[in-house]
Jmol script that loads the backbone (N, CA, C; Angstrom):
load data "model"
ATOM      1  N   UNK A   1     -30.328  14.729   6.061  1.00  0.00           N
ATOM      2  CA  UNK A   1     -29.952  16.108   5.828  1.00  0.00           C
ATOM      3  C   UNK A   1     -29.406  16.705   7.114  1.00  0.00           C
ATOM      4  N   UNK A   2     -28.521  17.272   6.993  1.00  0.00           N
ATOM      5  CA  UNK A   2     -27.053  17.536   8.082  1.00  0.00           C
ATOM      6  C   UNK A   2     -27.492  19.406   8.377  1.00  0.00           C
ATOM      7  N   UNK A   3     -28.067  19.947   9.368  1.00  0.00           N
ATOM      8  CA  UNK A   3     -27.675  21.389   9.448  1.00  0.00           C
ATOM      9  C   UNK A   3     -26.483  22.692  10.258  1.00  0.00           C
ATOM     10  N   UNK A   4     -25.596  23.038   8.918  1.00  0.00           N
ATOM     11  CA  UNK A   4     -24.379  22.939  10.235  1.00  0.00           C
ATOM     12  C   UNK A   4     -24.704  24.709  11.004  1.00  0.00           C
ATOM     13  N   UNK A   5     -24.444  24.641  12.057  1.00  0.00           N
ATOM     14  CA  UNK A   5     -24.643  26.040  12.581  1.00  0.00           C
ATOM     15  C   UNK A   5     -23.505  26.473  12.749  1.00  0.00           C
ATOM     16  N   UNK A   6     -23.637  28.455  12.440  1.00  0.00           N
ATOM     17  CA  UNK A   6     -22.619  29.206  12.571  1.00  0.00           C
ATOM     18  C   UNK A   6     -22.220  29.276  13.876  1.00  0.00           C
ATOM     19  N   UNK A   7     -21.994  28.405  15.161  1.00  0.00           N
ATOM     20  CA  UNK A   7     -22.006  28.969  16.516  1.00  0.00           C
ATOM     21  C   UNK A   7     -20.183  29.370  16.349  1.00  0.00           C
ATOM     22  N   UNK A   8     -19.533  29.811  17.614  1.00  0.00           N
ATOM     23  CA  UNK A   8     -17.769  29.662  17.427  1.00  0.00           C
ATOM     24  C   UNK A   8     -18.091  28.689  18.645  1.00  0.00           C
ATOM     25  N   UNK A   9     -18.846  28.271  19.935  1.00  0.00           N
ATOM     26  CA  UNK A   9     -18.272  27.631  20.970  1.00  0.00           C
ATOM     27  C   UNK A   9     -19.635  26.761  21.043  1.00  0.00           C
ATOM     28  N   UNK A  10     -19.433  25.359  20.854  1.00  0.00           N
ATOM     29  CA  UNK A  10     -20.156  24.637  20.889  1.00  0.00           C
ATOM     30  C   UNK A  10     -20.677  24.672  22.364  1.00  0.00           C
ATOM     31  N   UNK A  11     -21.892  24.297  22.729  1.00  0.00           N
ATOM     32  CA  UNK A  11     -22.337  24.135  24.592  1.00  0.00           C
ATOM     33  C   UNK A  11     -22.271  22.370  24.850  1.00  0.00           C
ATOM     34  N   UNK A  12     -22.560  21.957  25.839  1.00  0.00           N
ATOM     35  CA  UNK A  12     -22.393  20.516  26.651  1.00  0.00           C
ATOM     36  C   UNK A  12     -23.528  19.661  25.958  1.00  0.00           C
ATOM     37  N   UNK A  13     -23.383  18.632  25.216  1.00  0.00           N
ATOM     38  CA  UNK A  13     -24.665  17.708  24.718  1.00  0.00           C
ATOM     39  C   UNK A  13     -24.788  18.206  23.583  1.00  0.00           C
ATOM     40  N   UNK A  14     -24.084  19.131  22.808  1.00  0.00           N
ATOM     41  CA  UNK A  14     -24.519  19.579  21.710  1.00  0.00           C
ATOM     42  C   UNK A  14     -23.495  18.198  19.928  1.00  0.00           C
ATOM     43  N   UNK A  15     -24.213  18.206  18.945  1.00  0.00           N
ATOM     44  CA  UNK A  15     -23.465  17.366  18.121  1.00  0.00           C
ATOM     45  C   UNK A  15     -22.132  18.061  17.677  1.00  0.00           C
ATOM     46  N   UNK A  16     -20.989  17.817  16.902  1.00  0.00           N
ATOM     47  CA  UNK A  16     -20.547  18.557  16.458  1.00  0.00           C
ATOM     48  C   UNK A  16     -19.689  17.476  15.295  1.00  0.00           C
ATOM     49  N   UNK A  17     -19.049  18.083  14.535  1.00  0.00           N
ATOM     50  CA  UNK A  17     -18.557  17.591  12.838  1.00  0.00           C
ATOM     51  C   UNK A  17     -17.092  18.254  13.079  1.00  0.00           C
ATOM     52  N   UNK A  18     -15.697  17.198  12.939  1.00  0.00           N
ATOM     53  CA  UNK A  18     -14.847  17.747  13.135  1.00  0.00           C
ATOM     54  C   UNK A  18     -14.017  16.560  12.093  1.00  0.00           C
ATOM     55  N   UNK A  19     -12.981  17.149  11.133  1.00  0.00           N
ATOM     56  CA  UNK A  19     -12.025  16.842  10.377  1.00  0.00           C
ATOM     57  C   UNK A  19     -12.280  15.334  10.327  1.00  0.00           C
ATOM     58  N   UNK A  20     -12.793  15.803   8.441  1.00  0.00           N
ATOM     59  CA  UNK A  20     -13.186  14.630   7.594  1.00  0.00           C
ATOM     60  C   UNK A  20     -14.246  13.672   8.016  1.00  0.00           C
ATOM     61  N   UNK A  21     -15.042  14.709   8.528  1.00  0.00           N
ATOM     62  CA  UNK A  21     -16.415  14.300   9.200  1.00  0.00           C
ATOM     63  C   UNK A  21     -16.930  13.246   9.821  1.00  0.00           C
ATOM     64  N   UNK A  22     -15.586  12.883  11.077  1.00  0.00           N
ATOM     65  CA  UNK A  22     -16.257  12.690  12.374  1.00  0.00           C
ATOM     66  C   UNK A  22     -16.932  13.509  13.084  1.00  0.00           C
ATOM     67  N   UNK A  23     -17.748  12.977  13.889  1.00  0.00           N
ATOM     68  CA  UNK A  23     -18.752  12.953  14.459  1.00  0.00           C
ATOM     69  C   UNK A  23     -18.942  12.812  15.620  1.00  0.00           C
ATOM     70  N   UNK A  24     -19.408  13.703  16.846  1.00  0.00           N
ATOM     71  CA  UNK A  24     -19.619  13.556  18.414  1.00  0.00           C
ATOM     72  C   UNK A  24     -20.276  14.285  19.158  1.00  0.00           C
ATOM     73  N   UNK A  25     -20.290  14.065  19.879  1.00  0.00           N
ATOM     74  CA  UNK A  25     -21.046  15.070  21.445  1.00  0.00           C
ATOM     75  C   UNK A  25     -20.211  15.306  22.242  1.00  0.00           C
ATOM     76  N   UNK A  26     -20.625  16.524  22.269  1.00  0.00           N
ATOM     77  CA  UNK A  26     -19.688  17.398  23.290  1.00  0.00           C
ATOM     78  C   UNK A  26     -19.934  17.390  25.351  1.00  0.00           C
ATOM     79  N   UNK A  27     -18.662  16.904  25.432  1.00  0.00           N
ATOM     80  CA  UNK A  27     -19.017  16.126  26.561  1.00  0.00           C
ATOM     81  C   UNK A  27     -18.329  17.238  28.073  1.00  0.00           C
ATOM     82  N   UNK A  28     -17.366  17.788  27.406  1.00  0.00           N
ATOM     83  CA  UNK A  28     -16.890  19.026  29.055  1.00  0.00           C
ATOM     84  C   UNK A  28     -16.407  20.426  27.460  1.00  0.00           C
ATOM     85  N   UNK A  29     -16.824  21.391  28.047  1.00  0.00           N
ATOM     86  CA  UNK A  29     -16.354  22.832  27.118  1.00  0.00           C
ATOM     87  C   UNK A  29     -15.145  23.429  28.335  1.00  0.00           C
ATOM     88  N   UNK A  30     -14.142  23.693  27.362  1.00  0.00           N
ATOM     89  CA  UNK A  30     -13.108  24.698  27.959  1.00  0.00           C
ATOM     90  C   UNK A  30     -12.528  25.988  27.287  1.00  0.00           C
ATOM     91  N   UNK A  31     -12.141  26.638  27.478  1.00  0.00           N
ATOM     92  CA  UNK A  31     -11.820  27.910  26.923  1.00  0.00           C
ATOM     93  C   UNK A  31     -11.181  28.039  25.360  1.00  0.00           C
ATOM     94  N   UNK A  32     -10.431  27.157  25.230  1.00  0.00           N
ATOM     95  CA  UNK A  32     -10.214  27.307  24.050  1.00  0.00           C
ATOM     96  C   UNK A  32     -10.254  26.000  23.314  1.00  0.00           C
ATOM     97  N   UNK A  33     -10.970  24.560  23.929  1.00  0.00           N
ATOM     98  CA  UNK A  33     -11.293  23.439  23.117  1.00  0.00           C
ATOM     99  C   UNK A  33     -12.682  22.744  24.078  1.00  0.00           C
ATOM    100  N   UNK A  34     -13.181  21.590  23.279  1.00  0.00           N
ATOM    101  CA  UNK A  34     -13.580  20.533  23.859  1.00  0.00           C
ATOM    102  C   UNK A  34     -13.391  19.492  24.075  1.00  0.00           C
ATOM    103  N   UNK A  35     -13.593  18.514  24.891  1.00  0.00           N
ATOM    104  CA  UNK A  35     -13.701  17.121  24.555  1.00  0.00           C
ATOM    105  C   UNK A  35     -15.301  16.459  23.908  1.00  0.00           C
ATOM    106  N   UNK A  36     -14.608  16.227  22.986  1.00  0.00           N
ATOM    107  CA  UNK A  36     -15.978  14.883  22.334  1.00  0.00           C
ATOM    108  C   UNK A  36     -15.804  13.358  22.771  1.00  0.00           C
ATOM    109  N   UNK A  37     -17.362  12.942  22.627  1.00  0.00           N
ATOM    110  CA  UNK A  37     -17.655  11.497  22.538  1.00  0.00           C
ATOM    111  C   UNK A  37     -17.833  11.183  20.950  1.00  0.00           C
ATOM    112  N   UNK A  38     -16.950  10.407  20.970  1.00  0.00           N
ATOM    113  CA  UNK A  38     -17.311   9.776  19.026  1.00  0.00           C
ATOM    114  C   UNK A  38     -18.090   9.126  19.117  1.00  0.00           C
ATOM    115  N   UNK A  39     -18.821   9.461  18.044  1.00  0.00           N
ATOM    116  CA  UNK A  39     -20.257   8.540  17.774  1.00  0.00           C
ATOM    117  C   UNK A  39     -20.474   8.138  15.893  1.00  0.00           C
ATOM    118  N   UNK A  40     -19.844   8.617  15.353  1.00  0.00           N
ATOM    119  CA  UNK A  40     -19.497   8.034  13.682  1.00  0.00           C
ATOM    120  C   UNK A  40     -18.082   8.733  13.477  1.00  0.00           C
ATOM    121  N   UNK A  41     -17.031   7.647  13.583  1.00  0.00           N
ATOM    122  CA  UNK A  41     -15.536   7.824  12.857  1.00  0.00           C
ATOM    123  C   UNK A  41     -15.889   6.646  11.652  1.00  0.00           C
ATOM    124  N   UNK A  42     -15.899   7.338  10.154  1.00  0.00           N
ATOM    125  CA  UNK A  42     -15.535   6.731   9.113  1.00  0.00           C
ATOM    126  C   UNK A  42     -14.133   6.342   8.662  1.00  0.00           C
ATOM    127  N   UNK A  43     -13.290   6.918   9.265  1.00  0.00           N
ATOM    128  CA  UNK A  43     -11.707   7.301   8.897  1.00  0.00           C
ATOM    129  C   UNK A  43     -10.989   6.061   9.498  1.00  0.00           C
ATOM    130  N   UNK A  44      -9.964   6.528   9.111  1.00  0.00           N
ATOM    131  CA  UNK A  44      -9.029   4.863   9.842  1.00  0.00           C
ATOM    132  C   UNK A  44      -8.266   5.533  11.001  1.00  0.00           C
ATOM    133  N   UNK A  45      -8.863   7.193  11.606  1.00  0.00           N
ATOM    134  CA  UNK A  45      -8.068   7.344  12.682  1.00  0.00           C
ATOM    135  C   UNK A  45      -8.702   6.736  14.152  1.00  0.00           C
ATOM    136  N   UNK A  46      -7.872   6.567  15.098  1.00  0.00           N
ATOM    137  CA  UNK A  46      -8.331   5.829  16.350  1.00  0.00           C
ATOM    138  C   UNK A  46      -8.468   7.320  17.633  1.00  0.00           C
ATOM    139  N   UNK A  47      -8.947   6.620  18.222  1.00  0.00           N
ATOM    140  CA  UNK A  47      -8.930   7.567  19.615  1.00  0.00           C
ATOM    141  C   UNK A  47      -9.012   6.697  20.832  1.00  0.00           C
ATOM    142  N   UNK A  48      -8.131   6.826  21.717  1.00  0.00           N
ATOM    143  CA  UNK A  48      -8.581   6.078  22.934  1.00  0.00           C
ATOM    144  C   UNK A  48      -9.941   6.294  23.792  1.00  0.00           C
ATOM    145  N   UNK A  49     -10.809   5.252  24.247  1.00  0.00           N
ATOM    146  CA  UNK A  49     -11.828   5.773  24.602  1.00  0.00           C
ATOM    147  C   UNK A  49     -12.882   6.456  24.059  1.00  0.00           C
ATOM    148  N   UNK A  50     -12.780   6.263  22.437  1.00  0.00           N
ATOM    149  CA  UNK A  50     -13.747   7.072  21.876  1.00  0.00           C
ATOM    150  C   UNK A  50     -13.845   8.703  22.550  1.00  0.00           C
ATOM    151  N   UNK A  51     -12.720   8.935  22.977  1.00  0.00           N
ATOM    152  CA  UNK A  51     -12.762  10.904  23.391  1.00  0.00           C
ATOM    153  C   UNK A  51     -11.372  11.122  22.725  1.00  0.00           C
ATOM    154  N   UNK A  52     -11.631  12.649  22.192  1.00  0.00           N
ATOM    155  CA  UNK A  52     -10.823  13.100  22.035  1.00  0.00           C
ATOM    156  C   UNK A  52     -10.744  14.966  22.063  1.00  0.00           C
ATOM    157  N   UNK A  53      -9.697  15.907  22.071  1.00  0.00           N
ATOM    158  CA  UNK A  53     -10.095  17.136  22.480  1.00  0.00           C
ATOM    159  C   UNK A  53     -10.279  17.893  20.928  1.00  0.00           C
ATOM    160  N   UNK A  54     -10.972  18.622  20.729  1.00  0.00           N
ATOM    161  CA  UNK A  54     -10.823  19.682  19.507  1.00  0.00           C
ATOM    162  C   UNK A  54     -10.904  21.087  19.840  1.00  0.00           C
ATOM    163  N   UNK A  55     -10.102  21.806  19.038  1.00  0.00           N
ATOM    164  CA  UNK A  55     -10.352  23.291  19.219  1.00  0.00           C
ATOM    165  C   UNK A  55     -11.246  23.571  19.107  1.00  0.00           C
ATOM    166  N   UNK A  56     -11.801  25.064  19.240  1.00  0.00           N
ATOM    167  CA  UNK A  56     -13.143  25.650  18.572  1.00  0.00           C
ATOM    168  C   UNK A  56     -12.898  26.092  17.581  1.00  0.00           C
ATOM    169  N   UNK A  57     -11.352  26.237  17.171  1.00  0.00           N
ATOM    170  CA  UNK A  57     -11.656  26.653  15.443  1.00  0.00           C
ATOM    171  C   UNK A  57     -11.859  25.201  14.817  1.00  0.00           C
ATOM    172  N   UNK A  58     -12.121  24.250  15.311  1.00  0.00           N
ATOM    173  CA  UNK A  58     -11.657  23.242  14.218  1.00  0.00           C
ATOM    174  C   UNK A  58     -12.935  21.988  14.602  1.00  0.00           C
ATOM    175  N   UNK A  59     -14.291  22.585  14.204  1.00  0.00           N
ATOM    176  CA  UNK A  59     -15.435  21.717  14.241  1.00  0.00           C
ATOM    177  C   UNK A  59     -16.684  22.815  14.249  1.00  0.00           C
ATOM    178  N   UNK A  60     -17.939  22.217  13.630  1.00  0.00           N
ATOM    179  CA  UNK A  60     -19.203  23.252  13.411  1.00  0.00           C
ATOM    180  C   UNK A  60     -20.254  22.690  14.252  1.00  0.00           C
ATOM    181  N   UNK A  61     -20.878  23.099  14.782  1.00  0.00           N
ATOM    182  CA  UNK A  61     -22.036  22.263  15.601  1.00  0.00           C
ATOM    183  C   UNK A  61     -22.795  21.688  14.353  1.00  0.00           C
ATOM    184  N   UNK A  62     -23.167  20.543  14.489  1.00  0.00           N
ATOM    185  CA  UNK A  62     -24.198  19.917  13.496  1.00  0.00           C
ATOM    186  C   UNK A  62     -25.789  20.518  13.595  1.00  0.00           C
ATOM    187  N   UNK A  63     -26.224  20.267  15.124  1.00  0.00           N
ATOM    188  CA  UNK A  63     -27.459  20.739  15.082  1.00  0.00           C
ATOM    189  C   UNK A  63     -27.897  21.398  16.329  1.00  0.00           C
ATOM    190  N   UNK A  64     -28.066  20.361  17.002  1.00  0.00           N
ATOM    191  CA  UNK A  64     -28.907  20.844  18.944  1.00  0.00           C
ATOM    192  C   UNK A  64     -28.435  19.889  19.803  1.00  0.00           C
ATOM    193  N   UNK A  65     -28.903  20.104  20.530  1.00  0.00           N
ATOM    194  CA  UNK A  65     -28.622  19.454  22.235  1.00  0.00           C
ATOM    195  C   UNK A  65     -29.199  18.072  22.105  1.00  0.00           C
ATOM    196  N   UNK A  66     -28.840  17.274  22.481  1.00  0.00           N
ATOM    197  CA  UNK A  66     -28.760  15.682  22.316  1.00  0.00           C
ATOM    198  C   UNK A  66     -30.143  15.694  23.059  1.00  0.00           C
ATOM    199  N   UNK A  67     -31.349  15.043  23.317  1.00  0.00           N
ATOM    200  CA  UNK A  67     -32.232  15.033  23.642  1.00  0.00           C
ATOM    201  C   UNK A  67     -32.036  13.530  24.892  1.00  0.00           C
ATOM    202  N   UNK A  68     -32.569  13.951  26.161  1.00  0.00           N
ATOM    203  CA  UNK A  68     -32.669  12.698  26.818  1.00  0.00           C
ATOM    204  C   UNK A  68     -34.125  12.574  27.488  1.00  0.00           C
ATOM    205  N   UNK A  69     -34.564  10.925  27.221  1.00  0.00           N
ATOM    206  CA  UNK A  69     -35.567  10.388  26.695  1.00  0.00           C
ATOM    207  C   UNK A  69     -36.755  10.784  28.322  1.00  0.00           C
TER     208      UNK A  69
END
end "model"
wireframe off; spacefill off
backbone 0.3
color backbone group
């Protein structure tokens, strides 16, 4: 079970759900996008490096801050 939050600007370590529900962590925040780390692409699109940038209109935070152990 997936909880998506209303935030508009995702923060650093946080999950986020972006077009056709890939999947990543948010790895540097900038003013008007991020870069993610992919961590579930179902799709047949590629990304170099598993990063790629998204707007903030265009992804929902999934949940919280990535937890380190």
């Amino acid at each position: 079970m997936m909880c998506l939050m209303q935030k508009k600007v995702a923060e650093l370590g946080e999950y986020i759900i972006f077009k056709n529900g890939i999947k990543g962590i948010v790895e540097k925040v900038y003013e008007n996008s991020v870069i993610v780390f992919i961590t579930e692409n179902k799709t047949n699109m590629e990304f170099a490096g598993n990063r790629t940038v998204v707007a903030h209109k265009n992804y929902k935070v999934v949940v919280s801050k990535v937890k380190n152990p």
